[in-house]
GUPAMI-317842 format. One record per residue (C-alpha): residue number from 1; residue in three letters; x, y, z. Coordinates in Angstrom, 2 decimals. Layout:
% GUPAMI-317842
<pt pos="NUM" code="ALA" px="X" py="Y" pz="Z"/>
...
This chain:
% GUPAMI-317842
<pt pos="1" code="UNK" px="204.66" py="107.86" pz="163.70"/>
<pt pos="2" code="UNK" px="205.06" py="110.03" pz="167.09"/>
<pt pos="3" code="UNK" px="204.19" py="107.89" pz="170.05"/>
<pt pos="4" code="UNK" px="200.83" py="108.65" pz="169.65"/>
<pt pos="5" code="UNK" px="199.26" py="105.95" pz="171.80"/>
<pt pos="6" code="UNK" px="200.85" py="106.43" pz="175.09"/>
<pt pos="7" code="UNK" px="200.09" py="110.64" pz="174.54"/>
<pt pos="8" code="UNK" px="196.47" py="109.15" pz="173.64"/>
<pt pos="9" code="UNK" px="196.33" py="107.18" pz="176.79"/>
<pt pos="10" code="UNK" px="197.99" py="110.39" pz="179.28"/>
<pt pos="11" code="UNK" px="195.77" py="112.34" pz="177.54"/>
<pt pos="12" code="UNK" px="192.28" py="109.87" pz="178.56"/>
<pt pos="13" code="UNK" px="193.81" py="109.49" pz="182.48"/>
<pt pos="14" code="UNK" px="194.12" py="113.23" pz="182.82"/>
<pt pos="15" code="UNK" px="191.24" py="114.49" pz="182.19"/>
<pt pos="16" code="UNK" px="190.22" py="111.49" pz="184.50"/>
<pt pos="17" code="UNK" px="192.30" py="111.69" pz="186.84"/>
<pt pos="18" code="UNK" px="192.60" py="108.00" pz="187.34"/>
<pt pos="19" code="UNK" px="194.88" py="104.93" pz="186.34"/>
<pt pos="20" code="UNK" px="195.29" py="102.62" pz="183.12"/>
<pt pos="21" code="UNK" px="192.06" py="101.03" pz="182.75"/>
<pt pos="22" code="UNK" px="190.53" py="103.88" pz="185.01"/>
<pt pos="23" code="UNK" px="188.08" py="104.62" pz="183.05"/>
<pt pos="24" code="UNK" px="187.21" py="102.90" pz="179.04"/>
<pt pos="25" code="UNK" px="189.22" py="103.73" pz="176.65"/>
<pt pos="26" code="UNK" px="192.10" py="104.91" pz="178.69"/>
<pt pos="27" code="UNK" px="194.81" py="102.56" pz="177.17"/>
<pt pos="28" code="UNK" px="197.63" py="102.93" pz="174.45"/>
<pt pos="29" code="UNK" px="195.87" py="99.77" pz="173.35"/>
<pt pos="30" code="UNK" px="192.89" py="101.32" pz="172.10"/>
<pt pos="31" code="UNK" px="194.62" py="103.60" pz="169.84"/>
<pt pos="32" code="UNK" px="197.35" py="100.79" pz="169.05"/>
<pt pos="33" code="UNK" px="194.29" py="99.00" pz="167.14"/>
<pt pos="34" code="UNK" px="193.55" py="102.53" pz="165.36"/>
<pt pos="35" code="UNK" px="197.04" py="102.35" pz="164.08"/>
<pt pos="36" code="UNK" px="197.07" py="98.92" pz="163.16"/>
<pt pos="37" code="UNK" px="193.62" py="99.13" pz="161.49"/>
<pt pos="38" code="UNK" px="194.85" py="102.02" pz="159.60"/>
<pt pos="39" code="UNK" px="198.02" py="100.46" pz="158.03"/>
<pt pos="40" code="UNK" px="196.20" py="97.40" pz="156.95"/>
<pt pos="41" code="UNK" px="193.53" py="99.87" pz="155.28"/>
<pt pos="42" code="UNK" px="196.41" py="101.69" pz="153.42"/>
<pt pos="43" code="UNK" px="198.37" py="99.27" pz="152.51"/>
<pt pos="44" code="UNK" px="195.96" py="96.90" pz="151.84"/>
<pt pos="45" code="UNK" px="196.16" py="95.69" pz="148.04"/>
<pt pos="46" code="UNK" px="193.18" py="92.81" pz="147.98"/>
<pt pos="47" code="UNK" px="189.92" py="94.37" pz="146.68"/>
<pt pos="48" code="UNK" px="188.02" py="91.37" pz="148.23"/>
<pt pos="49" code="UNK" px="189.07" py="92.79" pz="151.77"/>
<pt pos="50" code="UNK" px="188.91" py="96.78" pz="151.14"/>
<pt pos="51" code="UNK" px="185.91" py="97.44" pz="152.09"/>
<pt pos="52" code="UNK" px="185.71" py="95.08" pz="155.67"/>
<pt pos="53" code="UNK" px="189.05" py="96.84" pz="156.57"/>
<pt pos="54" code="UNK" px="188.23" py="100.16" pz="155.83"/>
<pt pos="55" code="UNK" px="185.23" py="99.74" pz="157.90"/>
<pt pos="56" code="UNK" px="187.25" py="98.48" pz="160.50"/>
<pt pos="57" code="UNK" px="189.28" py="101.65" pz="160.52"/>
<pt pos="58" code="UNK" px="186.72" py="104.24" pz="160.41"/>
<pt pos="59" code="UNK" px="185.58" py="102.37" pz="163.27"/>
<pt pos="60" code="UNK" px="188.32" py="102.15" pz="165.56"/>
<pt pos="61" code="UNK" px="188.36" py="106.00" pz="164.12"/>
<pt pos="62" code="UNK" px="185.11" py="106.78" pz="165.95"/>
<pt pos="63" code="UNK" px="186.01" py="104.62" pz="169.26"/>
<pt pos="64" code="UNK" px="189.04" py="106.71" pz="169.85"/>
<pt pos="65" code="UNK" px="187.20" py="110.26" pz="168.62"/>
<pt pos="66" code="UNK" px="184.53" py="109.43" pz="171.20"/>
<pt pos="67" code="UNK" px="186.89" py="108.38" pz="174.16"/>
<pt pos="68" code="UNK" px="188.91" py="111.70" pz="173.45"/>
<pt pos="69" code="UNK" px="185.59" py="114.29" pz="173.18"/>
<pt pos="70" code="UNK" px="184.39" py="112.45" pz="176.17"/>
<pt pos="71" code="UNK" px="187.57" py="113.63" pz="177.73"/>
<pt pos="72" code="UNK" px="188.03" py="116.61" pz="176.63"/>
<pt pos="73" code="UNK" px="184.31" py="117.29" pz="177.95"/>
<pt pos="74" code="UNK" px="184.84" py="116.21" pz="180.97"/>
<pt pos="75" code="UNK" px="188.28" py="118.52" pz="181.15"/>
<pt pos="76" code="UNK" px="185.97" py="121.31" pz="180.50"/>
<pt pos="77" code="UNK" px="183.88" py="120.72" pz="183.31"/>
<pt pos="78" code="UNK" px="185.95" py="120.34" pz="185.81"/>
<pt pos="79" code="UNK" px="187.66" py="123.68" pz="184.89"/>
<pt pos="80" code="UNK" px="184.35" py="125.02" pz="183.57"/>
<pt pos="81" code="UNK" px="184.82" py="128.45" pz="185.75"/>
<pt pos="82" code="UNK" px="188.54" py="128.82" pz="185.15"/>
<pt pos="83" code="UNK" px="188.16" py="128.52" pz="180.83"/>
<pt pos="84" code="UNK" px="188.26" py="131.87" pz="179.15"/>
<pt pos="85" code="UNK" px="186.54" py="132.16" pz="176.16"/>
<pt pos="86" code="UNK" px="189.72" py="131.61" pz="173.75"/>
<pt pos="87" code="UNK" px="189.76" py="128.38" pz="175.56"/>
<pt pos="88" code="UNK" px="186.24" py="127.46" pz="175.33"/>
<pt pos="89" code="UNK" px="186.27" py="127.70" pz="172.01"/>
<pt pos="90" code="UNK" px="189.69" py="125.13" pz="171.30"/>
<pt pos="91" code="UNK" px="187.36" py="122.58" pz="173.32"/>
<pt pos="92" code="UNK" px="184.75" py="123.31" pz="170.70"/>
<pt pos="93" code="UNK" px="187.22" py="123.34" pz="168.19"/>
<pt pos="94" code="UNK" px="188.41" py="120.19" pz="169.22"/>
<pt pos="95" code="UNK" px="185.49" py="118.46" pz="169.27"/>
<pt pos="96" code="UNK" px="184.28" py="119.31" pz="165.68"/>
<pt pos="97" code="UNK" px="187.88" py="118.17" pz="164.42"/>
<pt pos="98" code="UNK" px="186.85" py="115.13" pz="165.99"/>
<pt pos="99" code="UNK" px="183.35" py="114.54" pz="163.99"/>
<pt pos="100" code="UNK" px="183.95" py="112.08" pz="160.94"/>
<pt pos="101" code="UNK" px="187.90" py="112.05" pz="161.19"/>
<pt pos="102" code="UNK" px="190.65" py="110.55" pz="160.59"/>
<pt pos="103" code="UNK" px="193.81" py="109.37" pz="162.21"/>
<pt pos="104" code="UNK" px="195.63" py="112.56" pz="161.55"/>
<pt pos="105" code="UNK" px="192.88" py="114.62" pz="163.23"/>
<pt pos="106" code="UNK" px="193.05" py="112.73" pz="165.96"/>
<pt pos="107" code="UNK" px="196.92" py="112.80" pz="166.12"/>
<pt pos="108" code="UNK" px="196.36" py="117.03" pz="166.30"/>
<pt pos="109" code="UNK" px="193.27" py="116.78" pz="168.28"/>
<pt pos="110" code="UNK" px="195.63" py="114.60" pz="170.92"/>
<pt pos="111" code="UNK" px="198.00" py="117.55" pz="170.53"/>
<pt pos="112" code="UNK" px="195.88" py="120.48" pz="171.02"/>
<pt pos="113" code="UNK" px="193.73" py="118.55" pz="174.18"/>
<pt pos="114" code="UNK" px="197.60" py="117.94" pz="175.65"/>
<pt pos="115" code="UNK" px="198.13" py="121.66" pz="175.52"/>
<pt pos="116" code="UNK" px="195.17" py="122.91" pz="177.41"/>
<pt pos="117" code="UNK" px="195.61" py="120.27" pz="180.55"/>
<pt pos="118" code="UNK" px="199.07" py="120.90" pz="180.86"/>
<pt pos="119" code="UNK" px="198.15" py="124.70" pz="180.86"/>
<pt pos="120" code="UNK" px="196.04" py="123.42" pz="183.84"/>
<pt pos="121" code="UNK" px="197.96" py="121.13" pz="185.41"/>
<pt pos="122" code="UNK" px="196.14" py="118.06" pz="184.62"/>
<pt pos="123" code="UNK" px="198.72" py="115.43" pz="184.47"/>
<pt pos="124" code="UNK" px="197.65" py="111.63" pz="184.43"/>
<pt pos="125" code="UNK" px="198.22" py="109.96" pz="187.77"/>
<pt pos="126" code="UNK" px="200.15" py="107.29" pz="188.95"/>
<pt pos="127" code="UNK" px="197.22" py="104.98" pz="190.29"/>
């Protein structure tokens, strides 16, 4: 796997504008459990504990969805005047990817919310 967590976390203190623990959710930590609830999912092989793991992935699924629409949302705010319509609609794009995903959506949702705050300079800070 890319080094999704730390893009994960850049991606949550950007659109903040603030430091690790700035705001909730913005921590590689968060989406370190999404990983690690996702491998013991897959790669689980005791039928007695599918079902209690696979609800703890989807989730730590919806716990980083939310913390990245709630991002991306407040991205499109804050640049609410400057969006053309091409870019309005990736934020809504993004944010239906989100609804009932997985970690791969995520991983492109990450992706695709990196490319439209670097395209407006919205770089985590240092705080």
């Amino acid at each position: 796997m890319d080094d999704f967590a730390l893009r994960y976390e850049y991606l949550i203190r950007s659109a903040f504008q603030c430091g690790r623990y700035g705001v909730p959710g913005a921590n590689a930590d968060t989406f370190r459990a999404l990983e690690r609830s996702f491998v013991l999912s897959r790669d689980n092989t005791d039928a007695a504990r599918k079902e209690d793991l696979l609800f703890n992935y989807a989730f730590d699924c919806g716990e980083v969805a939310t913390y990245i629409i709630t991002a991306i949302e407040k991205f499109a705010k804050d640049f609410d005047q400057q969006l053309n319509p091409a870019q309005n609609q990736e934020i809504e794009d993004i944010t239906m990817l989100l609804d009932n995903s997985d970690i791969i959506k995520i991983e492109e949702a990450i992706e695709r919310s990196e490319a439209l705050m670097v395209a407006f300079g919205r770089y985590p800070t240092h705080s």
